[in-house]
C-alpha positions, -999 to 999 in steps of 0.1 A, spaced: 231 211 -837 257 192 -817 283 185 -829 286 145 -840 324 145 -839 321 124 -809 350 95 -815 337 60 -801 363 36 -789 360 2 -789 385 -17 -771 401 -43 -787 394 -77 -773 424 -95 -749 441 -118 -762 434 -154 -748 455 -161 -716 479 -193 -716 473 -221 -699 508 -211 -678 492 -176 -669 464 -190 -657 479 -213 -633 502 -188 -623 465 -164 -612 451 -195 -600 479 -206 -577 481 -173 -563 445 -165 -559 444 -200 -538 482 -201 -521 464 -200 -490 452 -235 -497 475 -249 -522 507 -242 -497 496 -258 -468 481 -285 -487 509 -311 -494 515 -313 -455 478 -317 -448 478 -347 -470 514 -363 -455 492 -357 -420 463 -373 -433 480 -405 -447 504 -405 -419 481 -399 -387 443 -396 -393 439 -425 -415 455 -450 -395 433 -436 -365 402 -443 -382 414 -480 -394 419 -490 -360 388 -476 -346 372 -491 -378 389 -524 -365 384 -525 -328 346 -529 -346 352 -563 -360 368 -599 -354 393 -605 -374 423 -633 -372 455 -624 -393 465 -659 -392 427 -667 -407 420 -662 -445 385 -650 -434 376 -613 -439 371 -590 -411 332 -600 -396 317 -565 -382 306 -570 -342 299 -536 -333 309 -530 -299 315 -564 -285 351 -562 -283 349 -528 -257 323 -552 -235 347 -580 -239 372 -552 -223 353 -539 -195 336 -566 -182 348 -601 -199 388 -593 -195 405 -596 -161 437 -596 -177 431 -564 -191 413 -549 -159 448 -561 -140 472 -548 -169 453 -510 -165 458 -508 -131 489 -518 -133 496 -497 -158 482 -465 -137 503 -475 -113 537 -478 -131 531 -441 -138 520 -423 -112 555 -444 -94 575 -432 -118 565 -397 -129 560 -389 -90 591 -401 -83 609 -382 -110 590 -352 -106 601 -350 -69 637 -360 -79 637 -336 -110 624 -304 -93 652 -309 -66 680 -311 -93 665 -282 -102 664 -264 -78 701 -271 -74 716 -267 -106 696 -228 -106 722 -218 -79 755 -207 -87 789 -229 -83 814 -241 -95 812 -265 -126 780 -257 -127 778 -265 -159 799 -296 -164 776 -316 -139 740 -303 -154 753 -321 -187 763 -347 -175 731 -350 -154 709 -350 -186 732 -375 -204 703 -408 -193 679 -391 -217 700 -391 -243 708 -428 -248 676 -450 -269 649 -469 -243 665 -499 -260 699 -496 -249 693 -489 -214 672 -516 -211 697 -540 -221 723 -527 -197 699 -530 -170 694 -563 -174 730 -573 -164 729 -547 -139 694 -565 -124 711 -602 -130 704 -620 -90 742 -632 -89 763 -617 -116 748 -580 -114 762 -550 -98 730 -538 -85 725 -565 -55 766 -557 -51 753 -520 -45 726 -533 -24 751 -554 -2 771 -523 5 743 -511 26 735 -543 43 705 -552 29 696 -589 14 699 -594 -20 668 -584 -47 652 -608 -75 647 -573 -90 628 -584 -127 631 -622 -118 603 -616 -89 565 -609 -92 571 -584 -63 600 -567 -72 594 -562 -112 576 -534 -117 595 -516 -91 624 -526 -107 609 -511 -138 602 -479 -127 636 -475 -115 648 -477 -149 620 -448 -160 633 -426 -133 667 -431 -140 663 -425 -173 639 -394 -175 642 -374 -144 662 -352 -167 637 -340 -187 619 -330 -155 645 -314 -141 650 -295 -177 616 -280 -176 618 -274 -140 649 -255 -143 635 -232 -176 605 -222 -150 631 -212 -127 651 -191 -151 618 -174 -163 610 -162 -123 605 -128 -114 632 -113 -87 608 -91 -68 590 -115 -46 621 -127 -32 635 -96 -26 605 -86 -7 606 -116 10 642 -113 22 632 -80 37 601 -92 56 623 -119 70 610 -153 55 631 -181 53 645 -199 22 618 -228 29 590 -201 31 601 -184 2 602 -226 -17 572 -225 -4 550 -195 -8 566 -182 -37 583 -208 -58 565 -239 -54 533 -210 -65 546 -195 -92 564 -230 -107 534 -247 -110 525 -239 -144 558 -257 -157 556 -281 -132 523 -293 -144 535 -291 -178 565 -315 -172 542 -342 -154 518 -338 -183 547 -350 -207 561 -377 -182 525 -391 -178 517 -398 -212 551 -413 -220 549 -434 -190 513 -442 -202 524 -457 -229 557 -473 -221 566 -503 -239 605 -505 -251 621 -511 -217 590 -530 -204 591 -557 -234 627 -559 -235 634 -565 -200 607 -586 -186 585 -590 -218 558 -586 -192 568 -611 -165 571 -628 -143 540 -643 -143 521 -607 -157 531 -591 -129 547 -564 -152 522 -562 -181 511 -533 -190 483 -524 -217 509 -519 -243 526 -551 -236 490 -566 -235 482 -549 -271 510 -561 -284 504 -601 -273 471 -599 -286 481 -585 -320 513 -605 -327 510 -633 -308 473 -638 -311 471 -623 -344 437 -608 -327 440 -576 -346 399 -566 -339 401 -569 -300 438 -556 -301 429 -523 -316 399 -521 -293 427 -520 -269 446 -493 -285 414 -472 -288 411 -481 -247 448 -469 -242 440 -433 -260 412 -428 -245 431 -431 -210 456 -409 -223 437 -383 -234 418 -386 -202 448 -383 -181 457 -352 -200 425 -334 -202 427 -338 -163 463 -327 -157 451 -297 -181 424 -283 -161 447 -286 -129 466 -264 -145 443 -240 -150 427 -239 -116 458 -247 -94 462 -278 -69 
């Protein structure tokens, strides 16, 4: 017979948690969403509701001046755009034609400085900051001074110009001579960030190409050429990339130095959006326009992307 000594043990049931232990399993079962979660919501408020509101408005017609309610047209404000608008046909070439000025220009300008600045001399260092000190002051600002600077009689820039022997400029007072005058301000002002980029690309170059150039007898232009110009256009691409889509979508030194004048011949889509929202109080066919304006911008850099990737 076996023997039926056998002790059973029952375990004792556990005591019921507290409602601050359970959080505490909870939170840490979940911290992979629960951390990231208040800055998904700040996004959400912040960015991707606001993008869905105006693509929910560019839908409708709606006055703010009115005390009617938003009246849903579907897509009549894009056909109004594309085929009913020559003021907004003339303000998107226009406005393709500020930037490539300006961010060719400054691309050209800002790759020289930095080539430049990459050699060796003295005070190097004092004249690279003081190079980069346009970037640093607000749109606003230099706007402002430009517009004394641009004055027909009482500014120094047709004093400049009178140095050389040329005839006076209407600079922003002329239809001609606006936009131009415009994109001298963007050059002036953000060449430096070019030249920034340009020169980190630099820094990051390997030294055995040129070495084995030196000994096969290639000039400095050949070695620009073949070896730099090849190997820096990753960054280069990079820096137009950020010049075009700020230049896309310029509006501080546009509106506060010619307001888009005179006579449009400076009005860009932002400047456009703008009249049509605040002046017009058109808030349907002025976010159709800001929907038109990212979809321009995200064309421009879907394009500049893929040159990166398969080279120019």
């Amino acid at each position: 017979m076996p023997n039926r000594t056998d002790a059973v043990h029952l375990s004792a049931p556990e005591p019921a948690l507290g409602i601050g232990v359970r959080l505490s399993r909870f939170a840490h079962r979940n911290a992979r969403f629960l951390f990231p979660a208040p800055a998904a919501i700040t996004v959400a408020l912040i960015i991707i509701y606001p993008v869905f509101y105006t693509g929910w408005m560019s839908l409708q017609e709606w006055f703010a001046s009115s005390l009617t309610l938003p009246k849903f047209i579907a897509l009549a404000n894009y056909q109004q755009i594309l085929t009913g608008d020559p003021r907004f046909r003339e303000a998107f070439f226009r406005t393709l034609y500020f930037t490539f000025l300006a961010v060719s220009v400054e691309t050209v300008l800002g790759v020289a400085m930095a080539l430049l600045f990459n050699r060796e001399f003295w005070g190097r260092g004092l004249v690279r900051t003081l190079s980069i000190l346009p970037m640093m002051a607000t749109p606003t600002a230099i706007a402002l001074v430009f517009v004394m600077m641009y004055h027909p009689t009482l500014g120094v820039m047709n004093y400049l110009v009178s140095l050389v022997g040329l005839a006076p400029f209407k600079w922003t007072y002329s239809s001609r001579t606006a936009l131009y005058a415009l994109a001298l301000v963007d050059v002036w002002e953000w060449t430096p960030l070019i030249m920034l980029i340009a020169l980190a690309g630099l820094a990051a170059l390997p030294k055995e190409p040129y070495e084995s150039a030196v000994i096969d007898g290639a000039t400095g232009l050949q070695s620009f050429w073949y070896i730099t110009l090849p190997l820096l256009r990753p960054t280069i691409i990079v820096a137009i990339l950020f010049r075009a889509i700020d230049a896309l979508k310029t509006f501080d030194i546009i509106f506060v130095m010619t307001q888009g004048g005179p006579s449009n011949s400076s009005e860009t889509i932002n400047i456009l959006l703008f009249t049509q929202a605040f002046s017009y109080f058109n808030m349907g066919y002025a976010s159709s326009m800001a929907v038109a304006l990212f979809a321009i911008v995200m064309g421009a850099s879907l394009i500049l992307m893929k040159v990166r990737r398969v080279g120019w």
